[in-house]
C-alpha positions as CSV (number, residue, x, y, z in Angstrom):
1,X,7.8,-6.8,-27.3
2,X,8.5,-3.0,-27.4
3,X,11.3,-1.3,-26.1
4,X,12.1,-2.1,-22.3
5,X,14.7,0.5,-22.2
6,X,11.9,2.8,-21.8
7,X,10.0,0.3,-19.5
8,X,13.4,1.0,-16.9
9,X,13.7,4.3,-17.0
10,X,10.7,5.0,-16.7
11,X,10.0,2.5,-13.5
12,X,13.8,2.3,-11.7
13,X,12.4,5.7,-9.8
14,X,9.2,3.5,-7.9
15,X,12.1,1.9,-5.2
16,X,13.1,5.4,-4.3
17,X,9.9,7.0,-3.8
18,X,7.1,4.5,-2.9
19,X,6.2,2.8,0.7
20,X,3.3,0.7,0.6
21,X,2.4,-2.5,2.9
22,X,5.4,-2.7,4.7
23,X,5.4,-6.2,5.6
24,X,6.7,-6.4,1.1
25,X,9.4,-3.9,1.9
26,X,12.2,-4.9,4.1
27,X,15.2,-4.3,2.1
28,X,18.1,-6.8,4.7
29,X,18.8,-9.3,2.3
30,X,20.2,-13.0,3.1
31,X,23.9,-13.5,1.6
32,X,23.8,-15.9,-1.7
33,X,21.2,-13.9,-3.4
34,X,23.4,-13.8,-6.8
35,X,23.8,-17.8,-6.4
36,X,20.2,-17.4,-6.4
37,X,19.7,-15.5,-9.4
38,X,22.1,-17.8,-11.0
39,X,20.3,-20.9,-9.9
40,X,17.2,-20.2,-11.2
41,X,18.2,-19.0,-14.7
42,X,19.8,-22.1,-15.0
43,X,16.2,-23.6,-13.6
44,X,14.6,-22.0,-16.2
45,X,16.6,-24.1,-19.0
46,X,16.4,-26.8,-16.8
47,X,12.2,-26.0,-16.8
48,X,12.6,-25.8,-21.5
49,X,14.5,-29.3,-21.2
50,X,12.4,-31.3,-18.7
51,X,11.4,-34.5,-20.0
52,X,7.4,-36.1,-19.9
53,X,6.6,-37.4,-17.0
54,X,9.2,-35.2,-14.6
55,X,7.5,-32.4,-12.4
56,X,7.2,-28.8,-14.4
57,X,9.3,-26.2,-12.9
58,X,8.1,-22.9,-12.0
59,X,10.0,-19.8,-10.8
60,X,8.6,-17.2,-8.5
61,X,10.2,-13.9,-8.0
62,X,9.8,-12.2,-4.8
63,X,11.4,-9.0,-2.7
64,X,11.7,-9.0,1.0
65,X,14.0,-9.4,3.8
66,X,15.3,-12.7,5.4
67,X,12.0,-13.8,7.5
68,X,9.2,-12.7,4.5
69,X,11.9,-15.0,1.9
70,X,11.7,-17.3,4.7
71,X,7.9,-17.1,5.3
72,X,7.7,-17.8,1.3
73,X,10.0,-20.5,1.1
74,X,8.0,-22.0,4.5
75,X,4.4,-22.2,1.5
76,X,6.5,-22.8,-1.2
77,X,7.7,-25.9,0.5
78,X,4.1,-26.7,1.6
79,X,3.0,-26.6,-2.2
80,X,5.6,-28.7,-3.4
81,X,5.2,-31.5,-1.0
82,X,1.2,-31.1,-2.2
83,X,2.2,-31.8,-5.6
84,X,3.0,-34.5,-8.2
85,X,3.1,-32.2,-11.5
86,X,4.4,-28.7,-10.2
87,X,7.7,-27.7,-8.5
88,X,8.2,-23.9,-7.5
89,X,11.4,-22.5,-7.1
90,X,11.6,-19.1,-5.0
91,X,13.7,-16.5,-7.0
92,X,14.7,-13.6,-4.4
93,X,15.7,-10.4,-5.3
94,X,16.4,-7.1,-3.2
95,X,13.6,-4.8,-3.5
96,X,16.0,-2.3,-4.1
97,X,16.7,-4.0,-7.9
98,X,13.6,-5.6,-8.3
99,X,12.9,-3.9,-11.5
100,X,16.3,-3.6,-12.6
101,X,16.8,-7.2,-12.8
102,X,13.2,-8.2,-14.0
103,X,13.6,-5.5,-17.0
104,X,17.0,-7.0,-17.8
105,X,15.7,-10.6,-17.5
106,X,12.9,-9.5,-19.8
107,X,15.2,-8.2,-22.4
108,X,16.7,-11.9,-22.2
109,X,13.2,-13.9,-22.5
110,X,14.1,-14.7,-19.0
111,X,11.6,-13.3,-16.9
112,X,10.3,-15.7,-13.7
113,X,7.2,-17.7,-14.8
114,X,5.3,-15.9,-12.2
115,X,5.8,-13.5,-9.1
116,X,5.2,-10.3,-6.9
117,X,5.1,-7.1,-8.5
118,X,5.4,-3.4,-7.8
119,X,2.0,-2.1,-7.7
120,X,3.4,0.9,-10.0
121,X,4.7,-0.9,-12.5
122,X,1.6,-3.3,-13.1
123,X,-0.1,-1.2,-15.9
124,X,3.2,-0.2,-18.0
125,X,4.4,-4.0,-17.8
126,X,1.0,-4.6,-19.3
127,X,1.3,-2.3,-22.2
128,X,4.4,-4.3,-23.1
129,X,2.6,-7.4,-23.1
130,X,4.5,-8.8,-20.4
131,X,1.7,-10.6,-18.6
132,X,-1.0,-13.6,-19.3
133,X,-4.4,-12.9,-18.7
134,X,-5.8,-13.9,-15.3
135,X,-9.1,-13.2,-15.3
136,X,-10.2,-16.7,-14.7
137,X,-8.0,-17.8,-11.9
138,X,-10.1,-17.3,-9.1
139,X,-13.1,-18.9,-10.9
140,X,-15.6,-19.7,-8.4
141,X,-14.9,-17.2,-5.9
142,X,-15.7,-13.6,-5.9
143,X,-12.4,-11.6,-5.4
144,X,-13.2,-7.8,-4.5
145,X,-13.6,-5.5,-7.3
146,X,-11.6,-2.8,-6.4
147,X,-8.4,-5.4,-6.3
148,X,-8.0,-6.0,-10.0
149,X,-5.7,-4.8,-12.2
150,X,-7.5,-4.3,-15.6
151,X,-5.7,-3.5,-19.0
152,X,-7.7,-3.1,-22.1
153,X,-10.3,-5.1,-20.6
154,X,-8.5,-7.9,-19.2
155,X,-7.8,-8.9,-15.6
156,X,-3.6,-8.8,-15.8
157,X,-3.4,-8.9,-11.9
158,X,-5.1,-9.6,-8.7
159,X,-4.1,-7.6,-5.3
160,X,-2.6,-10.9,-3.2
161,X,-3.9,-8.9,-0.4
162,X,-6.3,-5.7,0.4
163,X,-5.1,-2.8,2.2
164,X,-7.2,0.3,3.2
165,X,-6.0,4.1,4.9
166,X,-7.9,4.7,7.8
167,X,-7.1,6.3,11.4
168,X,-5.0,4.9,14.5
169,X,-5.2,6.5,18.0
170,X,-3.8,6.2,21.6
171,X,-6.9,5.8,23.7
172,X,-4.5,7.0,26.2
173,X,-4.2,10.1,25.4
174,X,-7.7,10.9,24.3
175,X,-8.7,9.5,28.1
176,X,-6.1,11.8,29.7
177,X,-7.9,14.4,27.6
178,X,-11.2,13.7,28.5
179,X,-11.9,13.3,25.0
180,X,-14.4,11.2,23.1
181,X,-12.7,8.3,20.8
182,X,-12.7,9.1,17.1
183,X,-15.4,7.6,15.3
184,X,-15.5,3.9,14.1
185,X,-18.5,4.1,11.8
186,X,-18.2,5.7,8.7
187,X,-22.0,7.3,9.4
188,X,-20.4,9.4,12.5
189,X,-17.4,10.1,10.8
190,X,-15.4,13.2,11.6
191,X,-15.7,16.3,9.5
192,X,-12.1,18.1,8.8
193,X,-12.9,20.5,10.8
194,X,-14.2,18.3,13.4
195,X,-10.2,16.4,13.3
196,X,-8.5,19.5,13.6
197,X,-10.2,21.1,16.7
198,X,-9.8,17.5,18.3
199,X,-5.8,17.1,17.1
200,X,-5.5,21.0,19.1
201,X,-7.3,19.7,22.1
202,X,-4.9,17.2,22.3
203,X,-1.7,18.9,21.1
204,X,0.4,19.8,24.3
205,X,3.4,22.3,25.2
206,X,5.8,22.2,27.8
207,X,3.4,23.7,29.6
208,X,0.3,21.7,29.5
209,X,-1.5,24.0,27.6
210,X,-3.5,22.8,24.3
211,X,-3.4,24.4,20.9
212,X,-6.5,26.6,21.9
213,X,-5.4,28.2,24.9
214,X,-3.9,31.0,25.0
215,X,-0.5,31.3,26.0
216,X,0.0,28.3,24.1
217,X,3.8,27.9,22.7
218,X,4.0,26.4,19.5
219,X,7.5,26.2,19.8
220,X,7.5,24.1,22.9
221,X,5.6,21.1,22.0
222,X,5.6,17.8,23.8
223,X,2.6,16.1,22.6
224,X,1.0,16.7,19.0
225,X,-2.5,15.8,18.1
226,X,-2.4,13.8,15.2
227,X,-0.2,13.2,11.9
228,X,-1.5,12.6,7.9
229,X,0.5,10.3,6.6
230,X,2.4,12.9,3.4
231,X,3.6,10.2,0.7
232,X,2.5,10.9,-2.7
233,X,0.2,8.5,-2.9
234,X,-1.5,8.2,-0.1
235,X,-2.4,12.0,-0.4
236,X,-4.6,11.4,-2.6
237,X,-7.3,10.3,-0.2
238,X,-7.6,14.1,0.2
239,X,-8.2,15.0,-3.1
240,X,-10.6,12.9,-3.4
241,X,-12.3,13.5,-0.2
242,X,-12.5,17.3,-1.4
243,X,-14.1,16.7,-5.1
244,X,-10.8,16.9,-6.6
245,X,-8.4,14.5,-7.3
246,X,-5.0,13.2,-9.2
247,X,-6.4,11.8,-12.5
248,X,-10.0,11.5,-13.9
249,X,-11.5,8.3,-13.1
250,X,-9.9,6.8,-16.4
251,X,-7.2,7.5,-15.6
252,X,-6.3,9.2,-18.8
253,X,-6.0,12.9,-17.7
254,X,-4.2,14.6,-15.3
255,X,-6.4,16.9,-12.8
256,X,-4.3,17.5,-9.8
257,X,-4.8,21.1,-10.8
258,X,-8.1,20.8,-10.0
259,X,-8.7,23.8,-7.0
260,X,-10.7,21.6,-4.7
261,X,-7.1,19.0,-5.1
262,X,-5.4,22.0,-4.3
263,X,-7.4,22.9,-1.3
264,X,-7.0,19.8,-0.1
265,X,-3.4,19.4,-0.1
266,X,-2.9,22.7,1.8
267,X,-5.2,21.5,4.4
268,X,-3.0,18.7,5.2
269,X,0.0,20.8,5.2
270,X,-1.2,23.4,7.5
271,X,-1.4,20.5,10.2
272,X,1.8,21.7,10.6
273,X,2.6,25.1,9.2
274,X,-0.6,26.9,10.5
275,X,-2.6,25.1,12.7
276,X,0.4,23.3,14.9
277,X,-0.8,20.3,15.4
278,X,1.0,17.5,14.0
279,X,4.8,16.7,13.4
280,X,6.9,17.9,10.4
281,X,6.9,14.9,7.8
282,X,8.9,15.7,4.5
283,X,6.8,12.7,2.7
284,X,9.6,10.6,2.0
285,X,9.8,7.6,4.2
286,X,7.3,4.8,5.0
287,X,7.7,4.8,8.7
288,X,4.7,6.9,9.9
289,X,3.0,5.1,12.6
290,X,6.4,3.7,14.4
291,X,7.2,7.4,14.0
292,X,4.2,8.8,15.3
293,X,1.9,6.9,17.4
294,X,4.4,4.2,18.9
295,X,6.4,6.8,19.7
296,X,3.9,8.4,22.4
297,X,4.0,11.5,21.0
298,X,1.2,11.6,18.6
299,X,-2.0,10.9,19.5
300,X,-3.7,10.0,16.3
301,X,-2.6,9.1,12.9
302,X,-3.1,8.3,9.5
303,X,-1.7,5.4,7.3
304,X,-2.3,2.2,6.4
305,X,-4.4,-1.2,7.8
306,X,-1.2,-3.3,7.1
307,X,0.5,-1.6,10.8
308,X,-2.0,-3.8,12.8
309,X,0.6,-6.9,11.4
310,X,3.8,-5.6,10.8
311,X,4.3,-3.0,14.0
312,X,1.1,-2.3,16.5
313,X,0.6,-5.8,17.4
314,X,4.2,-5.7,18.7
315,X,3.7,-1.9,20.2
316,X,0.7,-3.4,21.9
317,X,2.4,-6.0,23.8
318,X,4.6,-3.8,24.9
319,X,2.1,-1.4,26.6
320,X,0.7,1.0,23.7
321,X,-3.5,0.9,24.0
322,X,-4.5,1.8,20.2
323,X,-7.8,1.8,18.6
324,X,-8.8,1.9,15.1
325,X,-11.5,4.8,13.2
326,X,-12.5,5.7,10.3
327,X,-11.0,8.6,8.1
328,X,-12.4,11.8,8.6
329,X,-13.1,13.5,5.4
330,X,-14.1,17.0,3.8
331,X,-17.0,16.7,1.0
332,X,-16.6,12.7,0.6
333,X,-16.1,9.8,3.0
334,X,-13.5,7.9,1.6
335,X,-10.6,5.9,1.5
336,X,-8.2,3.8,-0.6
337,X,-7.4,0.4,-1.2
338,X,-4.0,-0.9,-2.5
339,X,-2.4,-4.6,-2.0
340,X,0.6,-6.0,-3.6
341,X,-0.1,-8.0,-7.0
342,X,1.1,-10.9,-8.2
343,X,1.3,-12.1,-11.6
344,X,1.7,-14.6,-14.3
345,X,4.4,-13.2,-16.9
346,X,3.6,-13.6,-20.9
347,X,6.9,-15.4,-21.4
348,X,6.3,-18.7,-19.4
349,X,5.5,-21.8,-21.1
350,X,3.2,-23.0,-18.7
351,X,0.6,-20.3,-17.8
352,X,-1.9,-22.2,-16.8
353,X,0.4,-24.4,-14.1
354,X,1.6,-20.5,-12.6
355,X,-2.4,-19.6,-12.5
356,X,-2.7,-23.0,-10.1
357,X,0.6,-22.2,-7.9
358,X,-0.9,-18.4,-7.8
359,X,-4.4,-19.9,-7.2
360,X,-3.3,-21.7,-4.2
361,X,-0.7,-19.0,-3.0
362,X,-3.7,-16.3,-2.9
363,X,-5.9,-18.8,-0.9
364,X,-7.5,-17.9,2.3
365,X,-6.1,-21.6,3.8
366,X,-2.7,-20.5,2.8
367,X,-2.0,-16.8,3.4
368,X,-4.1,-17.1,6.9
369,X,-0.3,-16.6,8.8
370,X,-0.9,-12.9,7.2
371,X,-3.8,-12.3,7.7
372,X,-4.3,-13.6,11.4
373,X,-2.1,-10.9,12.4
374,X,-3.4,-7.9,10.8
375,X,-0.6,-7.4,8.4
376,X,-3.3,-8.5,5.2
377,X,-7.2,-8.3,4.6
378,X,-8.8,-10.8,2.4
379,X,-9.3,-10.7,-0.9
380,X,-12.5,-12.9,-1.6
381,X,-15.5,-10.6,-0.5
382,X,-17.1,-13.4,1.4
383,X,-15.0,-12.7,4.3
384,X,-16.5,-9.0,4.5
385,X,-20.3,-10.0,4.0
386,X,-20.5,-13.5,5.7
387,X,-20.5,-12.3,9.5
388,X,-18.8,-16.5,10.7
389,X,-15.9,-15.5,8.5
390,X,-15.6,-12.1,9.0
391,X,-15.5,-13.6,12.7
392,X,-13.1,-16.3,11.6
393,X,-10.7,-13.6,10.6
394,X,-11.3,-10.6,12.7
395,X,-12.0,-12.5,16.4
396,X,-8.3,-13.0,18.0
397,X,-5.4,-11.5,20.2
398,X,-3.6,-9.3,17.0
399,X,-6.8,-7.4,16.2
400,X,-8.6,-4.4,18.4
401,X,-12.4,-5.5,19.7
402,X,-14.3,-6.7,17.0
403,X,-17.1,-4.2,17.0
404,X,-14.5,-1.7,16.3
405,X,-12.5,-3.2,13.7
406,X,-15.9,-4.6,12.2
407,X,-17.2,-0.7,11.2
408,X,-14.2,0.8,10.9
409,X,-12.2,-1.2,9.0
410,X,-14.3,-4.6,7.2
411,X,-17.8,-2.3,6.5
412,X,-15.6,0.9,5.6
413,X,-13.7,-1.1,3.1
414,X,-16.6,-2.1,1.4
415,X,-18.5,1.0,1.2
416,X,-16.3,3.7,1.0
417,X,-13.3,2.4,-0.6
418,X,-11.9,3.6,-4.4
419,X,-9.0,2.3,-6.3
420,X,-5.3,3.8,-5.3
421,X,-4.2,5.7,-9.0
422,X,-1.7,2.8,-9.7
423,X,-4.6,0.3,-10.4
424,X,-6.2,1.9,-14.0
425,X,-3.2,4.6,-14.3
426,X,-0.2,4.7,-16.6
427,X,3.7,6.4,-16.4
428,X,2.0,6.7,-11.8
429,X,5.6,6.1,-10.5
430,X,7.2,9.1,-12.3
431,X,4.5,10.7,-11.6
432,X,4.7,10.4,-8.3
433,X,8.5,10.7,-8.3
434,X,8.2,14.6,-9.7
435,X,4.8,15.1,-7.4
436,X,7.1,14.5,-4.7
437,X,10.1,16.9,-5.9
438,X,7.5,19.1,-6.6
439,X,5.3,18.8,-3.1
440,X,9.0,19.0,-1.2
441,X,9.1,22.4,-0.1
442,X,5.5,23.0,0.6
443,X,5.6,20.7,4.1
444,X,8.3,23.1,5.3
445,X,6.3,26.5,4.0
446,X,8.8,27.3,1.4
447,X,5.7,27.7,-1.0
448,X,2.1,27.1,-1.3
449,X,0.3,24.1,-3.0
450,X,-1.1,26.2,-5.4
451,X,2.9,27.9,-6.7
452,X,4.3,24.7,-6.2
453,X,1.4,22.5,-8.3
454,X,0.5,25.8,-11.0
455,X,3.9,26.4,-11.6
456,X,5.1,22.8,-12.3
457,X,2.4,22.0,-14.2
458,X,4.1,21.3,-17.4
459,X,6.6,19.3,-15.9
460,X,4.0,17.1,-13.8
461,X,1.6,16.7,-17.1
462,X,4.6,15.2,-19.1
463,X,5.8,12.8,-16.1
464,X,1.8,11.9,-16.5
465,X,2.0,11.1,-19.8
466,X,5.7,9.5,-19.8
467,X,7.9,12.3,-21.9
């Protein structure tokens, strides 16, 4: 093994900076979690000693507050009554310290024999040869390319679910409006342009005016027309979008210099700084469709599929009417995938018995809880090109109308969707930790894109490349 010292330093920043699906990141932890800890280290000797013929014990680390560790526990306890060979114990540790503890267990020859991991940390745990090869674990069934995590080669992880950015809306508002809905099929999909002079129809003052009328009072607004989601990583949908981008599509160099990234970037802060049309967002906290479009006061916004579980479902019931569309987009349609991984790690004795507990975790039959309620997609591309499944998953009270969701969210995801950076890219959470610091005082017009990218980019090419 090489040095994790440098493995922590380097990934202790990705709890600070990163939101992703939010159903993995609710941080109110149970009391006993150290009793945990200590009861599954002493499982793990318990799991070297076992004798032939007792069951082989497996430990599976997870994050998450007290109903996802109870959610877990619920399928853990489902697989162990299944079996006659395997027992999984459920090792629960605040997201918060996640990698802290796994680094330190690592040092120890004590990581878990399998578990969750952060989606940033995925590729530098794999340069330290601190996962088996999965490749084969899905054998028979065709999990969606874009959800592997490859290594030199080799399959080290699979995305337990898949997530996509797309747009939310309060139909409303646009009805108030007069508006048309934003579009649901990538083929009519919005130009940036097009977004913009829709979000200043539908941004409001005190007054009832809209951003194109004059005597409109940008310091008097009531109702804004739409919000882009600013986290680090989600940005880069723009980039993209524009030609540009973070990285090359290796990975291996760093381009977020690139003018047409630069353009991009600005476009999405002049939402607010020029064209006054969306909320002040400082690109810090994963919270941006409670914060926008539940609260009424937005009328269209960007993030990710995962909301339809963990908040609009909820918002529905309680009177919100949402709908779901596709991303507009400036030179390319496109979006991004991401999903949380999980993982066998190298230092288990039994990797093959982890493969079958993560075989059967990752199962359609046995994550359908998530995925009825919108919080995950599948993984296995069947459910996207067989129309009875797609059906099967898509047809019930959690979801908008099927025809909607169908274009907007199952078609989009298969034709226009590329890799978030953190699948093929090294050293992406202190990346993203500077490209924040960096980015910070562009939302509020202290600088430009441009000053703030051009002028750090020394310091943003050796966060790339882990100095």
């Amino acid at each position: 093994m090489k040095a994790m010292k440098k493995v922590l330093v380097l990934l202790l920043v990705a709890a600070m900076v990163f939101g992703t699906m939010a159903c993995g990141k609710d941080t109110k932890e149970p009391d006993g979690d150290t009793k945990k800890t200590q009861d599954t280290d002493s499982g793990k000797k318990d799991q070297e000693d076992s004798k032939p013929g007792e069951k082989i014990k497996l430990t599976f680390s997870i994050w998450g507050g007290q109903d996802e560790q109870a959610n877990t526990q619920e399928t853990v306890d489902k697989f162990n009554a299944s079996q006659d060979r395997i027992e999984v114990e459920v090792l629960a540790i605040p997201w918060e310290n996640y990698l802290t503890k796994l680094n330190s267990m690592a040092t120890a020859n004590e990581l878990p024999d399998t578990g969750m991991m952060m989606e940033t940390a995925v590729i530098p745990y794999a340069k330290e040869g601190m996962f088996a090869d999965v490749s084969d674990m899905f054998a028979g069934q065709k999990v969606l390319d874009c959800l592997a995590f490859t290594y030199e080669g080799e399959v080290m992880a699979y995305s337990s679910a898949n997530e996509i950015l797309m747009l939310f809306y309060n139909r409303d508002l646009f009805d108030a409006a007069n508006i048309p809905y934003p579009p649901a099929d990538a083929a009519n999909a919005w130009t940036w342009d097009e977004f913009v002079h829709t979000a200043k129809l539908l941004t409001l003052d005190a007054n009832g005016k809209n951003a194109t009328e004059a005597g409109f009072d940008p310091d008097n607004i009531v109702q804004y027309g739409c919000s882009v989601e600013n986290l680090t990583w989600q940005l880069e949908v723009w980039a993209l979008s524009n030609g540009g981008g973070y990285f090359s599509e290796d990975g291996k160099e760093l381009i977020i210099d690139d003018p047409a990234t630069i353009e991009a970037l600005q476009k999405v802060a002049d939402l607010y700084l020029v064209d006054k049309v969306a909320p002040l967002s400082t690109g810090t906290t994963d919270d941006g469709i409670p914060r926008t479009l539940i609260t009424g006061k937005v009328a269209m916004a960007t993030n990710g599929q995962w909301n339809i579980g963990t908040c609009l479902k909820t918002a529905r019931d309680e009177g919100l009417n949402y709908g779901v569309g596709v991303l507009p987009y400036m030179k390319e349609k496109v979006t991004i995938c991401t999903g949380g991984p999980t993982v066998v790690f190298s230092q288990t004795k039994h990797p093959e018995e982890a493969k079958e507990f993560l075989r059967w975790y990752n199962s359609i039959e046995n994550s359908w809880a998530l995925i009825e309620t919108g919080t995950w997609m599948p993984i296995f591309e069947e459910y996207y090109t067989n129309e009875e499944l797609t059906r099967k998953w898509v047809e019930n009270e959690a979801f908008p109308p099927y025809e909607e969701y169908k274009t907007a969210v199952v078609d989009y995801a298969v034709d226009y969707t590329k890799q978030a950076a953190w699948y093929y890219t090294d050293n992406i959470d202190n990346f993203y930790a500077v490209l924040g610091s960096v980015l910070g005082e562009v939302w509020t017009g202290g600088t430009t894109v441009e000053d703030a990218i051009t002028s750090n980019i020394s310091v943003l090419r050796d966060a790339f490349e882990g100095k």
